[in-house]
Each structure stands twice: as structure tokens, then as C-alpha cells.
C-alpha positions as CSV (number, residue, x, y, z in Angstrom):
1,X,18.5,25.9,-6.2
2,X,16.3,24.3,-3.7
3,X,12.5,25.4,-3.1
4,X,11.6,26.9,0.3
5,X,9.5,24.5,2.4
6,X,7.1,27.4,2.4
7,X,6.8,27.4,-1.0
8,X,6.4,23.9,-1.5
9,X,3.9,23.5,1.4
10,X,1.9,26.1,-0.8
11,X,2.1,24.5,-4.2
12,X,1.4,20.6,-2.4
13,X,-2.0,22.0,-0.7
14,X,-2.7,24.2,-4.4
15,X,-2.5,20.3,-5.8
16,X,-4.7,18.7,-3.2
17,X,-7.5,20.9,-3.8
18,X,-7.2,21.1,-7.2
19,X,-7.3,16.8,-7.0
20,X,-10.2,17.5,-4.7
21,X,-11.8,19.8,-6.6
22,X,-11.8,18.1,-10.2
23,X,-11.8,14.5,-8.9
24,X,-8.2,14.0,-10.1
25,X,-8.6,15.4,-13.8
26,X,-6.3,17.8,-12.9
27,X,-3.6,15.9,-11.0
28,X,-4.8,12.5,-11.5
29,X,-1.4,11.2,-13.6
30,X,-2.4,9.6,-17.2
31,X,-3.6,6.0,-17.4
32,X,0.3,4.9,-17.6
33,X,1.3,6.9,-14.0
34,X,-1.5,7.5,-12.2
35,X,-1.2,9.6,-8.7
36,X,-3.5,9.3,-5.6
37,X,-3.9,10.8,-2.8
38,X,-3.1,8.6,0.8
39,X,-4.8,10.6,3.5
40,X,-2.5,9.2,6.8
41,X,-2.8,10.3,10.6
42,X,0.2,12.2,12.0
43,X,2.1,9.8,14.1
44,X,3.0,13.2,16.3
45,X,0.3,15.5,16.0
46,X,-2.9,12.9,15.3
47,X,-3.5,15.0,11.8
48,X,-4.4,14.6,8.5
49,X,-1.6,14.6,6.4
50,X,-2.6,14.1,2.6
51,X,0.5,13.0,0.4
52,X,0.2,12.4,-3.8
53,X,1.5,9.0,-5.5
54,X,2.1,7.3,-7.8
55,X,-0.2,3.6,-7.6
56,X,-0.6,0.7,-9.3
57,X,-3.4,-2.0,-8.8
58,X,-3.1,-5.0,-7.3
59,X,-7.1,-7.1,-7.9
60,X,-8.7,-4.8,-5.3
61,X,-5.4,-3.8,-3.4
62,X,-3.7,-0.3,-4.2
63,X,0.4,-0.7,-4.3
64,X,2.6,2.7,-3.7
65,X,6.2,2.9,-2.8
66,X,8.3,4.5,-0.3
67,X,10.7,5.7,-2.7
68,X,11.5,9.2,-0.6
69,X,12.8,10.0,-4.3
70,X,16.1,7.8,-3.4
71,X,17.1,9.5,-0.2
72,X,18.6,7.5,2.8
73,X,15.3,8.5,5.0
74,X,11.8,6.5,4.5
75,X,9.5,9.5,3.7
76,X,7.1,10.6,6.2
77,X,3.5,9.2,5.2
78,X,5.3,5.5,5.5
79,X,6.3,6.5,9.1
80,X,2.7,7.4,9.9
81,X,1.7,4.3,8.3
82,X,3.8,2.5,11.0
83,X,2.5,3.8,13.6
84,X,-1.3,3.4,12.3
85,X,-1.7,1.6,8.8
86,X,-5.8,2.7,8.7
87,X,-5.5,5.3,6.1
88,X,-7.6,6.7,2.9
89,X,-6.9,7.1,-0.5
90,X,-8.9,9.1,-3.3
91,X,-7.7,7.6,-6.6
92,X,-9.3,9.9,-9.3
93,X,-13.1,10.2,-7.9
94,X,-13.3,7.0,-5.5
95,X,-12.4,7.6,-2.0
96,X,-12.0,4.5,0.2
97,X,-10.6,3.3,3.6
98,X,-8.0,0.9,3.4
99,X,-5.1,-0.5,6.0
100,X,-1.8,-0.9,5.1
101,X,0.6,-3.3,5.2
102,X,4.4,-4.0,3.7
103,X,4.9,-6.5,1.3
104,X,7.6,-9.0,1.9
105,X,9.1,-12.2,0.0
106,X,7.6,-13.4,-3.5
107,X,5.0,-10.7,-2.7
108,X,7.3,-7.7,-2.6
109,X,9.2,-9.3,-5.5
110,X,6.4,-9.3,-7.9
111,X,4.6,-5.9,-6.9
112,X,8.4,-4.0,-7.2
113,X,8.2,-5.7,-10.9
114,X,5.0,-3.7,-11.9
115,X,6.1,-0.6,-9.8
116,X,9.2,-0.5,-11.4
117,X,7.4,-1.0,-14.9
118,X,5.1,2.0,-14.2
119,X,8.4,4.0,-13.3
120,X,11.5,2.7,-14.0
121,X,13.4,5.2,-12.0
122,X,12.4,3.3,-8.7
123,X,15.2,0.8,-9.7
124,X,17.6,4.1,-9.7
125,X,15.5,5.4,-6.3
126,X,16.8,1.4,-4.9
127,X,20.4,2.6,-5.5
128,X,21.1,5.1,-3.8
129,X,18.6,4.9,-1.2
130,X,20.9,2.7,1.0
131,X,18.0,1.4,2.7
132,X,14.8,-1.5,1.4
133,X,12.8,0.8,-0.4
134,X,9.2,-0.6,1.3
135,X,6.4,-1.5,-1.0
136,X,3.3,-0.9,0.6
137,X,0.3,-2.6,-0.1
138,X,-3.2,-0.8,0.6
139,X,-5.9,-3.3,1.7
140,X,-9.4,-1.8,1.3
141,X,-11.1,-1.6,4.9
142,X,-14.3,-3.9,5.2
């Protein structure tokens, strides 16, 4: 049975602040999967919209994916990213401003390789998502 959108609008802000709150002790993944959270601006309304995921480092670079859990639809966050890549992220108790940007050729090829070992079920996510699942890579803002 599927969750109201009410509902889960209630628990995702419950996780933010508890994230927030704790500096991602609660929330913050384990050393294998950690989870962030990307702070994006609304393309329509010009908001904050905070979204939790997983990450893996790149040197000083953050990698997520625009998984969308498999569906056929890129998820929302990447759409704001479009429109304007500045972003921020809090991993754990750093907060930082970073730009994003997709990753493409040899790039893309070797990032999806340590996404996909962090998480293997990306590689089931690129199946049925009928669409390039975008890597995104998060370049910290000077």
C-alpha cells in the first residue's frame, strides 16, 4: 500500500531535522552508505528544497545519483539542479556550497563504478529506468 504524500512530507522534514539536529548521527548512513543532505533552489517556486542521499567522494568532489529509485522520471532535486547547479550539501557536520555538474564519458563511467559499489541496486535502478540515470558530480564553490 502506498504512503500518503502527506505522510511522507511529514516523516522527510522529521529526518531533516533530526540530520540537523544531531549533525547526521542520526541519519547520517554508516561509513559504507553514507546520506547527505543537498539543499537545491526550487526551479518554480525559488525555495529551499532539502533532499537526503546517498554520496560517495570523489578527492574534494561529492558524487550522488539521480536514481529516482528506477522510475522513468529524473527526480526532482536533479531538475532544480538544471535550472541552477549552485546548491549546498551538509554531509554529517560539514556544510558547504558546491555547483553541480553531470558527469559524462570516462568520467561518468568510473564514478557509476564506485556508486554502483556503494549500492549495487543502482545497476537494477539503470534497468528499468528507461532513461541515463545522471551522475552528478558536486564541485565545492570557491
Amino acid at each position: 500500500m502506498p504512503v500518503p504524500p502527506s505522510l511522507r512530507k511529514v516523516a522527510l522534514a522529521m529526518y531533516r531535522l533530526c540530520y540537523r539536529l544531531t549533525g547526521g548521527a542520526i541519519g547520517g548512513g554508516s561509513a559504507r552508505m553514507p546520506i547527505l543532505l543537498l539543499t537545491t533552489t526550487g526551479r518554480k517556486t525559488g525555495r529551499p528544497r532539502t533532499t537526503p542521499l546517498l554520496y560517495v567522494t570523489d578527492g574534494e568532489n561529492i558524487v550522488v545519483v539521480a536514481s529516482n529509485a528506477g522510475r522513468p522520471r529524473h527526480p526532482l532535486w536533479w531538475l532544480n539542479l538544471e535550472k541552477n547547479p549552485e546548491a549546498e550539501v551538509q554531509a554529517r557536520n560539514e556544510k558547504r556550497r558546491v555547483k553541480a555538474e553531470e558527469a559524462s564519458g570516462e568520467e561518468r563511467k568510473r564514478l557509476w563504478r564506485l556508486l554502483v559499489e556503494m549500492y549495487p541496486e543502482y545497476e537494477e535502478f539503470q534497468k528499468t529506468a528507461n532513461r541515463e540515470i545522471p551522475v552528478v558530480v558536486l564541485r565545492p564553490r570557491k
